[in-house]
mmCIF file of the N, C-alpha and C atoms, coordinates in Angstrom:
data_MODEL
# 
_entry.id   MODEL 
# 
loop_
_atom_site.group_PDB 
_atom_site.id 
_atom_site.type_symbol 
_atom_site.label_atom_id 
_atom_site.label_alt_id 
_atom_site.label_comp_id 
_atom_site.label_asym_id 
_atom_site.label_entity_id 
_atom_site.label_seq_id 
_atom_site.pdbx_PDB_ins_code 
_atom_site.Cartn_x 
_atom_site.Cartn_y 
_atom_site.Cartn_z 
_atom_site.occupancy 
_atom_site.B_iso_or_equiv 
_atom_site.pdbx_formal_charge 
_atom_site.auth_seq_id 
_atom_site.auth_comp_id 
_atom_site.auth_asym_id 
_atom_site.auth_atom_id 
_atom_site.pdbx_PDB_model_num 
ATOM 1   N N  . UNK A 1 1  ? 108.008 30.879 88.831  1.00 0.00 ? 1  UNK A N  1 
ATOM 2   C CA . UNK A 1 1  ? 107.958 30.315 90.176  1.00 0.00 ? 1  UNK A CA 1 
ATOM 3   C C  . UNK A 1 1  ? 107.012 29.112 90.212  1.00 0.00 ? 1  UNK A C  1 
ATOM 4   N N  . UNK A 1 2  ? 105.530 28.782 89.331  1.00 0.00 ? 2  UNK A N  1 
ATOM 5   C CA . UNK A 1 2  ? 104.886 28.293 89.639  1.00 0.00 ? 2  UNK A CA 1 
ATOM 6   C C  . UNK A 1 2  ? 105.360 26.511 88.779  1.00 0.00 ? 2  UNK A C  1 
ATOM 7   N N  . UNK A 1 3  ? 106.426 26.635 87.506  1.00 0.00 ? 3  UNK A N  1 
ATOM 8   C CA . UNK A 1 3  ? 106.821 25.760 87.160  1.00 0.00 ? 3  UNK A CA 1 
ATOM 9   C C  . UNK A 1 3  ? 108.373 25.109 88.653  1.00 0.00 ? 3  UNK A C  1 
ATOM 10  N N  . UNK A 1 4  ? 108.695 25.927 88.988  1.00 0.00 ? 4  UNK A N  1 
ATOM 11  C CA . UNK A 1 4  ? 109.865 25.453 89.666  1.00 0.00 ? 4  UNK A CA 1 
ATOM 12  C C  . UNK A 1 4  ? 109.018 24.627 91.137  1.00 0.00 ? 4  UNK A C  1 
ATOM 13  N N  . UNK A 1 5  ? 108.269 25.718 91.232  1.00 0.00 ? 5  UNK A N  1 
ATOM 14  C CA . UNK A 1 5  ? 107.487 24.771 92.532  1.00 0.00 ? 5  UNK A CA 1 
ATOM 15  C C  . UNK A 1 5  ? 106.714 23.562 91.860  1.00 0.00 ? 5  UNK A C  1 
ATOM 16  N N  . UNK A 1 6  ? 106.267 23.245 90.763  1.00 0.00 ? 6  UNK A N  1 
ATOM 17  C CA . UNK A 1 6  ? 105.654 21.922 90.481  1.00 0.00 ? 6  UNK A CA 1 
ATOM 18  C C  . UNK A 1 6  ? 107.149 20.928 90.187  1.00 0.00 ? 6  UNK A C  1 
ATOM 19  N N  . UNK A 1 7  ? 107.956 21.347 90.124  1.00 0.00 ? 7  UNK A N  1 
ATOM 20  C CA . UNK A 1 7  ? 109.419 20.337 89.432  1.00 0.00 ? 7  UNK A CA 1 
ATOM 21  C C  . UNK A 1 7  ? 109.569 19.957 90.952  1.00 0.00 ? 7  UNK A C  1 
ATOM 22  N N  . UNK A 1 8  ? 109.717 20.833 91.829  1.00 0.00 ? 8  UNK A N  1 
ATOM 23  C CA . UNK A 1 8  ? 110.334 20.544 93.241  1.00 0.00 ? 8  UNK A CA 1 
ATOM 24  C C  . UNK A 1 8  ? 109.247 19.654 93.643  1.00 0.00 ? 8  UNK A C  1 
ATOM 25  N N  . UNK A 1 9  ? 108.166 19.959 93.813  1.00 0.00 ? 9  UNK A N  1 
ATOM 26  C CA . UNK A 1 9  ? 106.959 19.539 94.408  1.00 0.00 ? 9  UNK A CA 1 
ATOM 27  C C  . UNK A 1 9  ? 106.910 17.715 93.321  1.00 0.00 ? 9  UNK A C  1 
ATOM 28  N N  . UNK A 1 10 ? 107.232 17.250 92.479  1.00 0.00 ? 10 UNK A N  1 
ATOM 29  C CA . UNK A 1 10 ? 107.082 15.803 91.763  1.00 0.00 ? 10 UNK A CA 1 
ATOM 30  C C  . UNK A 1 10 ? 108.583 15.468 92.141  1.00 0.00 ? 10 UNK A C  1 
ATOM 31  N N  . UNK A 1 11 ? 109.571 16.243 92.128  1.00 0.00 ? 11 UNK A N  1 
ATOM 32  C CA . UNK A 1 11 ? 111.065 15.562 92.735  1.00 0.00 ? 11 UNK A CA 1 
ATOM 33  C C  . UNK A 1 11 ? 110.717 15.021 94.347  1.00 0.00 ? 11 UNK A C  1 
ATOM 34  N N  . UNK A 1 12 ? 109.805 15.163 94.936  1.00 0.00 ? 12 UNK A N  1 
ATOM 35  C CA . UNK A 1 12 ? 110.013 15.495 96.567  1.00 0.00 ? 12 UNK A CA 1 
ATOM 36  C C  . UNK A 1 12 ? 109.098 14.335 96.760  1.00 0.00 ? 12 UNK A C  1 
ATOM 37  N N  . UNK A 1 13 ? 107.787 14.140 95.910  1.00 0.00 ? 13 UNK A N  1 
ATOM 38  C CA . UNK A 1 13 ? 106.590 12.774 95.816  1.00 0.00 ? 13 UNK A CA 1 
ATOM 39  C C  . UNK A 1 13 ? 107.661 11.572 95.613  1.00 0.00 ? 13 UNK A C  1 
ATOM 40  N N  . UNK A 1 14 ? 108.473 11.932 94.567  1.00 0.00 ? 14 UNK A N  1 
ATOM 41  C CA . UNK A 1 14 ? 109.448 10.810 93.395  1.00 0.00 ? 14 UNK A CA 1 
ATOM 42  C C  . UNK A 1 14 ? 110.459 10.156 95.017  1.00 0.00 ? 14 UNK A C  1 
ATOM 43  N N  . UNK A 1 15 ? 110.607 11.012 95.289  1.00 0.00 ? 15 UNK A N  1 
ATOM 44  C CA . UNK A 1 15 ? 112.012 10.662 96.324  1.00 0.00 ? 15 UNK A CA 1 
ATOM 45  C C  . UNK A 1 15 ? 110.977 9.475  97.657  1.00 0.00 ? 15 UNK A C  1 
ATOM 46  N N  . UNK A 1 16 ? 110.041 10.149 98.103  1.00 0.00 ? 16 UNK A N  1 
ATOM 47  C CA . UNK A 1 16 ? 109.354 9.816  99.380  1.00 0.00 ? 16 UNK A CA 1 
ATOM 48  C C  . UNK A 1 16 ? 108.834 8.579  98.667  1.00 0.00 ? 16 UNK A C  1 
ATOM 49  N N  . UNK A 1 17 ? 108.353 8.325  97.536  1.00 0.00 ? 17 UNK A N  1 
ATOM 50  C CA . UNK A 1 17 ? 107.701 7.292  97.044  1.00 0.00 ? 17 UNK A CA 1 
ATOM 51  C C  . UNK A 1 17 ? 108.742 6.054  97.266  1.00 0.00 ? 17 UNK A C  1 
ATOM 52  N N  . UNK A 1 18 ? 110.034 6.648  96.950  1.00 0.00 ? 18 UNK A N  1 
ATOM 53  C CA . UNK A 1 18 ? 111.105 5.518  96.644  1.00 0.00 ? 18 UNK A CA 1 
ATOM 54  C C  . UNK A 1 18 ? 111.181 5.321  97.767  1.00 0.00 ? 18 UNK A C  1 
ATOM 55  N N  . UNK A 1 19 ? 111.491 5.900  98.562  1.00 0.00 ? 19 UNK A N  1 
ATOM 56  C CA . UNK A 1 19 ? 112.256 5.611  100.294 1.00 0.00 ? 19 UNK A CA 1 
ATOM 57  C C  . UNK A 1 19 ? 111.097 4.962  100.875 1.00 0.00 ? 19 UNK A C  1 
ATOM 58  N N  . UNK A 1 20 ? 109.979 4.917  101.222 1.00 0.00 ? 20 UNK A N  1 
ATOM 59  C CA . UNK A 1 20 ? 108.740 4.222  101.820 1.00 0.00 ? 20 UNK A CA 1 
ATOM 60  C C  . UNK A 1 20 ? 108.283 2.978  101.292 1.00 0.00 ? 20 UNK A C  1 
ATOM 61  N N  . UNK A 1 21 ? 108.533 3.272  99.590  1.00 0.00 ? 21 UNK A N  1 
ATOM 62  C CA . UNK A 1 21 ? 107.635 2.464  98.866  1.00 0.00 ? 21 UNK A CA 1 
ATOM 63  C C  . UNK A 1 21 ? 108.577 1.008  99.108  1.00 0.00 ? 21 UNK A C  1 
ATOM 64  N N  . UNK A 1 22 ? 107.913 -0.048 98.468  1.00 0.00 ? 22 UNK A N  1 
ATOM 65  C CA . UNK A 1 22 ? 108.616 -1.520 99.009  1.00 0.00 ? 22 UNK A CA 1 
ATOM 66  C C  . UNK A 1 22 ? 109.344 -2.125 97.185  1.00 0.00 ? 22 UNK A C  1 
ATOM 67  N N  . UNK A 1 23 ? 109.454 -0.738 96.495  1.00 0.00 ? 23 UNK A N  1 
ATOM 68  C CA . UNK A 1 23 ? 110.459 -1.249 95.251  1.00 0.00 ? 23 UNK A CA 1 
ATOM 69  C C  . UNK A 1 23 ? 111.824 -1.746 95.535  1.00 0.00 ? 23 UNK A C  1 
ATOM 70  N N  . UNK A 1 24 ? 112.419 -0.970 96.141  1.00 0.00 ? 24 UNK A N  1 
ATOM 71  C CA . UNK A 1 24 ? 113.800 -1.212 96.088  1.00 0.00 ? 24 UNK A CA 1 
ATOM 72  C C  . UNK A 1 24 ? 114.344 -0.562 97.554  1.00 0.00 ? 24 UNK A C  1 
ATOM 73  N N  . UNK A 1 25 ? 115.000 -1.673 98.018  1.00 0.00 ? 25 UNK A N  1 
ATOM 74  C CA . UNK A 1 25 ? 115.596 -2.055 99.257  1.00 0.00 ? 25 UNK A CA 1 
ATOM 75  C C  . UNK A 1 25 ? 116.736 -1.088 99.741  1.00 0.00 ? 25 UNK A C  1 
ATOM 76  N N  . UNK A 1 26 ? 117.069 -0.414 98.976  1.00 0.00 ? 26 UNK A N  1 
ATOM 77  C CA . UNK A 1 26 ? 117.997 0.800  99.184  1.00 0.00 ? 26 UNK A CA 1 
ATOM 78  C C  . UNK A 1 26 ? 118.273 1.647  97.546  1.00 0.00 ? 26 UNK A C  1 
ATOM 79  N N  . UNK A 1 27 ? 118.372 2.875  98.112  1.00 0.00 ? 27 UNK A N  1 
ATOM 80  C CA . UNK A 1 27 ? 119.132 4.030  96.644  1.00 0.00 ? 27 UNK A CA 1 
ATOM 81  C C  . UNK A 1 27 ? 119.509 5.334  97.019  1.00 0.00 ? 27 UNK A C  1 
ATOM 82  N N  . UNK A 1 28 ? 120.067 6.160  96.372  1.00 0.00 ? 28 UNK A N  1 
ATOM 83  C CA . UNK A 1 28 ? 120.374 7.581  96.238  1.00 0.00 ? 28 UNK A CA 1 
ATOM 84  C C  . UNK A 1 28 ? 120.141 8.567  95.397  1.00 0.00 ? 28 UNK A C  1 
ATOM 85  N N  . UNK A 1 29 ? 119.824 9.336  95.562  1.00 0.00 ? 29 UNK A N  1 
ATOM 86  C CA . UNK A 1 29 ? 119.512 10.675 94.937  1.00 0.00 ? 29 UNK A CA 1 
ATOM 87  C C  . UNK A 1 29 ? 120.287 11.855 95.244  1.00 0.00 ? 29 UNK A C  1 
ATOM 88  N N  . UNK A 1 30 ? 120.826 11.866 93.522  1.00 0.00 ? 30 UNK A N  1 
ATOM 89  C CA . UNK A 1 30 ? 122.340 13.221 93.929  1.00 0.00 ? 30 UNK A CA 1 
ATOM 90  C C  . UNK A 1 30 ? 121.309 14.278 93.396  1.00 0.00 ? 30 UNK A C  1 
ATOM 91  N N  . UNK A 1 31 ? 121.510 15.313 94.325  1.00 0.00 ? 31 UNK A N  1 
ATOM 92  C CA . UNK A 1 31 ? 120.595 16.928 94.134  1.00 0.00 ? 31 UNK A CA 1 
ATOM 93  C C  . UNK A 1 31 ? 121.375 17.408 93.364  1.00 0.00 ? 31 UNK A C  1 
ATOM 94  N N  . UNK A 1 32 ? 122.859 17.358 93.131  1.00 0.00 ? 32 UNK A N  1 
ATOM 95  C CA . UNK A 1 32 ? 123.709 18.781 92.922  1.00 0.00 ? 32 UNK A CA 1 
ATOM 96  C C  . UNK A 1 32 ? 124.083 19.085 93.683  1.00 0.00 ? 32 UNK A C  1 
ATOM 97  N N  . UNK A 1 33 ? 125.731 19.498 93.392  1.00 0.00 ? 33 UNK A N  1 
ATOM 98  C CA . UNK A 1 33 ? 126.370 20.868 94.211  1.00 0.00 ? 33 UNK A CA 1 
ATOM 99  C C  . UNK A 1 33 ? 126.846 19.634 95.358  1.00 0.00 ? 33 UNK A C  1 
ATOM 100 N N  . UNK A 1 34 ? 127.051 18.363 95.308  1.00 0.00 ? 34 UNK A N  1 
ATOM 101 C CA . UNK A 1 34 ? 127.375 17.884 96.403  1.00 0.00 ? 34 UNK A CA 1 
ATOM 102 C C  . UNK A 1 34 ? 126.582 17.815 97.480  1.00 0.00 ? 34 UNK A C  1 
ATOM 103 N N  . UNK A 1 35 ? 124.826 17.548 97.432  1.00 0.00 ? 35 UNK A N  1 
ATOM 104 C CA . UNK A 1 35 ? 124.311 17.273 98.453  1.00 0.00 ? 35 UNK A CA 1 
ATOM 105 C C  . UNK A 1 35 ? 123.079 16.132 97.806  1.00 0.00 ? 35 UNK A C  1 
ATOM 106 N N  . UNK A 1 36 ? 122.951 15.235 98.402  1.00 0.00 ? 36 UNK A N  1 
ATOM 107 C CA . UNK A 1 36 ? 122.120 14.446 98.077  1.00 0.00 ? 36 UNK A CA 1 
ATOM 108 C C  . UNK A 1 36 ? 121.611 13.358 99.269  1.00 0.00 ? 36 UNK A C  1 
ATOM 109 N N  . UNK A 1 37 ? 120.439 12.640 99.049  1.00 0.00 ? 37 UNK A N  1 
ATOM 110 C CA . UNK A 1 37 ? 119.939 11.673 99.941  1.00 0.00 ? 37 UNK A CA 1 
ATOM 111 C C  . UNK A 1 37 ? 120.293 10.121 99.726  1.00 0.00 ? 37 UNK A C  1 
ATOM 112 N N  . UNK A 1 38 ? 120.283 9.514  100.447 1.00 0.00 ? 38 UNK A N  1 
ATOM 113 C CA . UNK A 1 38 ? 120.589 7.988  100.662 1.00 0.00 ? 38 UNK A CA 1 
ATOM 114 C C  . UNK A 1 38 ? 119.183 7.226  101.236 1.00 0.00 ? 38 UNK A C  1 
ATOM 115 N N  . UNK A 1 39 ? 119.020 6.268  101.137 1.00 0.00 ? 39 UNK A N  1 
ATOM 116 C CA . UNK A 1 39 ? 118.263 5.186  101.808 1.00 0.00 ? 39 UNK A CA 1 
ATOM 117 C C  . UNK A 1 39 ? 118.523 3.433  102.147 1.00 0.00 ? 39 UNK A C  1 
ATOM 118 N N  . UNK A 1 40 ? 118.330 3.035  102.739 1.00 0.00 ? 40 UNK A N  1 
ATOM 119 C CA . UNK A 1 40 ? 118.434 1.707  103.090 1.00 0.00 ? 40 UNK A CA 1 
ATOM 120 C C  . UNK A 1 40 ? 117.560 1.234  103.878 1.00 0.00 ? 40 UNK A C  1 
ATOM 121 N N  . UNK A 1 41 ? 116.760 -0.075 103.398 1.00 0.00 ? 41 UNK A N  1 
ATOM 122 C CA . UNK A 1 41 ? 116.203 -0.845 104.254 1.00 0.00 ? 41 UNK A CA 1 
ATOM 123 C C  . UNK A 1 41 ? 117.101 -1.835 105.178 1.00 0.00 ? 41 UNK A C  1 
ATOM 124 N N  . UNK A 1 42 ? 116.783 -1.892 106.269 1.00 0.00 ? 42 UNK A N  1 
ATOM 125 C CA . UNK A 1 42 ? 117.823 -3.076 107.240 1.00 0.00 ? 42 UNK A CA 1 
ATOM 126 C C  . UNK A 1 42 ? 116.820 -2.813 108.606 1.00 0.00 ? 42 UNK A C  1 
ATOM 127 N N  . UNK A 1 43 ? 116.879 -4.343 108.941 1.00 0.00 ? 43 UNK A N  1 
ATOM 128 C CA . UNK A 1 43 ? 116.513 -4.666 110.049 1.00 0.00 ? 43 UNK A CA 1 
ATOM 129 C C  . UNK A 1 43 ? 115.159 -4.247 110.593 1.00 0.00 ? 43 UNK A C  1 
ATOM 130 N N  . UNK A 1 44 ? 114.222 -4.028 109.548 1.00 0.00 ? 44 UNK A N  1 
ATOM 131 C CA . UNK A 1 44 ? 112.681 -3.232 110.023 1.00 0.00 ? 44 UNK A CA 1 
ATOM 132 C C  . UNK A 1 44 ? 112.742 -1.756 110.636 1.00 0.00 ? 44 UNK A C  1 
ATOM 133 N N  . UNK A 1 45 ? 114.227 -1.157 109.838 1.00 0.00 ? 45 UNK A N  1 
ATOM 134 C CA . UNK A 1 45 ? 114.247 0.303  109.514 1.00 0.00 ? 45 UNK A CA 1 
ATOM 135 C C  . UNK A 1 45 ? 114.282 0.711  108.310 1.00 0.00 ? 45 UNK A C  1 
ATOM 136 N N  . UNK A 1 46 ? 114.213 2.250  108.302 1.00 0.00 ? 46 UNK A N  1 
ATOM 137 C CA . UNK A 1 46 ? 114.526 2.678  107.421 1.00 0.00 ? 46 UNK A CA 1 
ATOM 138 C C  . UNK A 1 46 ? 115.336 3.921  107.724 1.00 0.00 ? 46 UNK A C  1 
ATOM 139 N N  . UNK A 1 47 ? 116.565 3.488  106.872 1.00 0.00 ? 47 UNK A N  1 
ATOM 140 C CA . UNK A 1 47 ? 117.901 4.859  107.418 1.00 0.00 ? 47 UNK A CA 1 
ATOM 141 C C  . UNK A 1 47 ? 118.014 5.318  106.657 1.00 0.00 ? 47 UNK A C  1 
ATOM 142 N N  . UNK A 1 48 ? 117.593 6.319  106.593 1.00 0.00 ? 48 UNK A N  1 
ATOM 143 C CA . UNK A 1 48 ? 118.051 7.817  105.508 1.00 0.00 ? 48 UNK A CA 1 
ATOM 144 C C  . UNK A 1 48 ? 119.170 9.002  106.131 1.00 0.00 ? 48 UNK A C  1 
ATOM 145 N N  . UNK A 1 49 ? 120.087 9.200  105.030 1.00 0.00 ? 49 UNK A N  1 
ATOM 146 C CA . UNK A 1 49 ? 121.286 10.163 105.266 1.00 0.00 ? 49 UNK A CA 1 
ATOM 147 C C  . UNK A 1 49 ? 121.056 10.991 104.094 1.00 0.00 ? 49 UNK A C  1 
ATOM 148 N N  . UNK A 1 50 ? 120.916 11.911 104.523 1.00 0.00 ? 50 UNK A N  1 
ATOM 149 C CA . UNK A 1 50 ? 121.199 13.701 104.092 1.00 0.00 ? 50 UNK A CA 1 
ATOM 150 C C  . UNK A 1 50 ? 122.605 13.931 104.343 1.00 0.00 ? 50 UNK A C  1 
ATOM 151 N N  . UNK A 1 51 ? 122.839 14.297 102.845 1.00 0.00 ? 51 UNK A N  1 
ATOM 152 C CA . UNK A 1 51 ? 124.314 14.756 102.818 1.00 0.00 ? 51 UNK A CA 1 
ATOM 153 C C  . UNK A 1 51 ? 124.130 16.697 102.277 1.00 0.00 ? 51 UNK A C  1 
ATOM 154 N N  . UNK A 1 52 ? 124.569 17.427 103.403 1.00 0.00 ? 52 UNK A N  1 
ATOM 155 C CA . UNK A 1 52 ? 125.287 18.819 102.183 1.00 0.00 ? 52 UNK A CA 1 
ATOM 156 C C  . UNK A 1 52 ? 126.084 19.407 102.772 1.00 0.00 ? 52 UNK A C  1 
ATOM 157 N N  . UNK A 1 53 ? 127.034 19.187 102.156 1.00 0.00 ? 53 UNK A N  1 
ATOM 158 C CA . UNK A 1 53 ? 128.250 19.688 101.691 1.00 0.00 ? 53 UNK A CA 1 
ATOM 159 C C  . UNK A 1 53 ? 128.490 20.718 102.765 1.00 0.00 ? 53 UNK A C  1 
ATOM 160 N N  . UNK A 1 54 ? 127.674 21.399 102.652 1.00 0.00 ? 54 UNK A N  1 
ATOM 161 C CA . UNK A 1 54 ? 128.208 23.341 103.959 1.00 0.00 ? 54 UNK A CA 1 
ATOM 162 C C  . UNK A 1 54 ? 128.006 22.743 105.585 1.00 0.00 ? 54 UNK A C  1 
ATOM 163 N N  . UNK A 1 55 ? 126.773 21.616 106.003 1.00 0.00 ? 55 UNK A N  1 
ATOM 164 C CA . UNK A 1 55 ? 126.355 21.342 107.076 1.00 0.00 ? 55 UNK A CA 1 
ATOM 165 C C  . UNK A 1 55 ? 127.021 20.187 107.480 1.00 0.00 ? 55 UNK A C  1 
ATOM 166 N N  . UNK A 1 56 ? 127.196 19.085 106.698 1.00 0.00 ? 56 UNK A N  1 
ATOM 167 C CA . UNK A 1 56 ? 127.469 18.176 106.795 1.00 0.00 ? 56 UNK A CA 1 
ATOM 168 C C  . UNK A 1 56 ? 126.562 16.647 106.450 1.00 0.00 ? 56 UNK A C  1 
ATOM 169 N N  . UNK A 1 57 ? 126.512 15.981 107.451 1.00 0.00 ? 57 UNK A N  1 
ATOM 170 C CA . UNK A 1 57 ? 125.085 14.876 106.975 1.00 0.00 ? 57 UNK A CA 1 
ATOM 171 C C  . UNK A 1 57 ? 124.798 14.589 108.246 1.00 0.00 ? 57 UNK A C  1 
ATOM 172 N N  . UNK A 1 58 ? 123.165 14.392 108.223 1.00 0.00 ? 58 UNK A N  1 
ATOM 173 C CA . UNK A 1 58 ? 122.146 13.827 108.967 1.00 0.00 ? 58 UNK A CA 1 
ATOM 174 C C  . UNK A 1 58 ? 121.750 12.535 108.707 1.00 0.00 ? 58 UNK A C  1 
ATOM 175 N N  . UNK A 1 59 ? 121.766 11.761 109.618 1.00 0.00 ? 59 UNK A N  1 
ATOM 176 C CA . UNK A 1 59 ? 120.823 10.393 110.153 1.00 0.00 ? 59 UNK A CA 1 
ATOM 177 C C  . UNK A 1 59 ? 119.684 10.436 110.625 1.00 0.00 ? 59 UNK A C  1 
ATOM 178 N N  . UNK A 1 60 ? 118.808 10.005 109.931 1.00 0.00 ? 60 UNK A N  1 
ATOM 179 C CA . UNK A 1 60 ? 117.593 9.597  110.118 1.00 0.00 ? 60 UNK A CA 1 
ATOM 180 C C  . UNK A 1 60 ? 116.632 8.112  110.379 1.00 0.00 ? 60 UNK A C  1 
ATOM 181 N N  . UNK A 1 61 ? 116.346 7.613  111.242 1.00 0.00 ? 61 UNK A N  1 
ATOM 182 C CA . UNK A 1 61 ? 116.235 5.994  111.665 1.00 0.00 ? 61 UNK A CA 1 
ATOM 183 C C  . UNK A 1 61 ? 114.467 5.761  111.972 1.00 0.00 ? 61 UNK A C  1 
ATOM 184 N N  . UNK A 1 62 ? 113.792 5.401  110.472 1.00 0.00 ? 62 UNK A N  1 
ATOM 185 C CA . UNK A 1 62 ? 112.380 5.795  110.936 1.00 0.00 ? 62 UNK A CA 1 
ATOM 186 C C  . UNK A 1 62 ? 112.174 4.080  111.105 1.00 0.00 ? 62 UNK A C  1 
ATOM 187 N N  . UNK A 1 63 ? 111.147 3.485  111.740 1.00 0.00 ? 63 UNK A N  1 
ATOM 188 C CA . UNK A 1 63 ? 110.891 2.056  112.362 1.00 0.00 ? 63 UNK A CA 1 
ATOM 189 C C  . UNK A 1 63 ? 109.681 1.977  110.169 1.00 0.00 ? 63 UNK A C  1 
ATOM 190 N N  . UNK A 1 64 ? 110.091 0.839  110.037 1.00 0.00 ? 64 UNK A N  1 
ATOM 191 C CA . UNK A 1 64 ? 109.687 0.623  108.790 1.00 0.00 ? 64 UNK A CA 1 
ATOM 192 C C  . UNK A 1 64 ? 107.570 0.365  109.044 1.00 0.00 ? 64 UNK A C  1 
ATOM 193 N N  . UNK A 1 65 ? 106.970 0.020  110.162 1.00 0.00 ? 65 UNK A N  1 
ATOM 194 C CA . UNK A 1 65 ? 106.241 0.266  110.253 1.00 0.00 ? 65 UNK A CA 1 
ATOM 195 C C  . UNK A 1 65 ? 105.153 0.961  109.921 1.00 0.00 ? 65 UNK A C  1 
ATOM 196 N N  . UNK A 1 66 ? 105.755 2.249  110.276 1.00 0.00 ? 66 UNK A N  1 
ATOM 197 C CA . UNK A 1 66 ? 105.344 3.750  110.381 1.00 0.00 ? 66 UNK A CA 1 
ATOM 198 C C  . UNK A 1 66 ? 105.524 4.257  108.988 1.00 0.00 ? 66 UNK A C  1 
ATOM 199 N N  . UNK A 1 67 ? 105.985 3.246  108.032 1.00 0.00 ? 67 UNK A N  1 
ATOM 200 C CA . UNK A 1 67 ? 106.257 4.144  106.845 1.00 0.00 ? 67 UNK A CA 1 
ATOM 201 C C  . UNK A 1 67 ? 105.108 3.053  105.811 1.00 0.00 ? 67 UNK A C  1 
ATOM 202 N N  . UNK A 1 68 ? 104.081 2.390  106.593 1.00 0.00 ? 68 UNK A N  1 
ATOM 203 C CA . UNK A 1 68 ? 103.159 1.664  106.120 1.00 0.00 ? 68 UNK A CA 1 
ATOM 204 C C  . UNK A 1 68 ? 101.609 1.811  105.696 1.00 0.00 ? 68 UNK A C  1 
# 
């Protein structure tokens, strides 16, 4: 348990780093099993979509500001 929670716990830094950080202007991350995250910078947002598969997908519209 304590290795799976450190893999999850550096996948979850890795992801938030990318989506906030000012590397790259948009990307995706496939989880498996058909669910994965999206990002895009546009317009002094930042839109993230959650995709899975059983629920469907979520939109998320944070002001790029706030992610400063």
């Amino acid at each position: 348990m304590l290795i799976q929670n450190a893999i999850i716990s550096n996948m979850n830094m890795k992801i938030t780093e990318a989506i906030f950080g000012n590397d790259h202007p948009s990307g995706n991350f496939d989880l498996g099993n058909g669910n994965s995250i999206s990002y895009l910078h546009s317009d002094g947002n930042i839109i993230i979509t959650i995709i899975n598969p059983n629920t469907g997908s979520t939109t998320i519209v944070v002001p790029e500001f706030i992610a400063e």
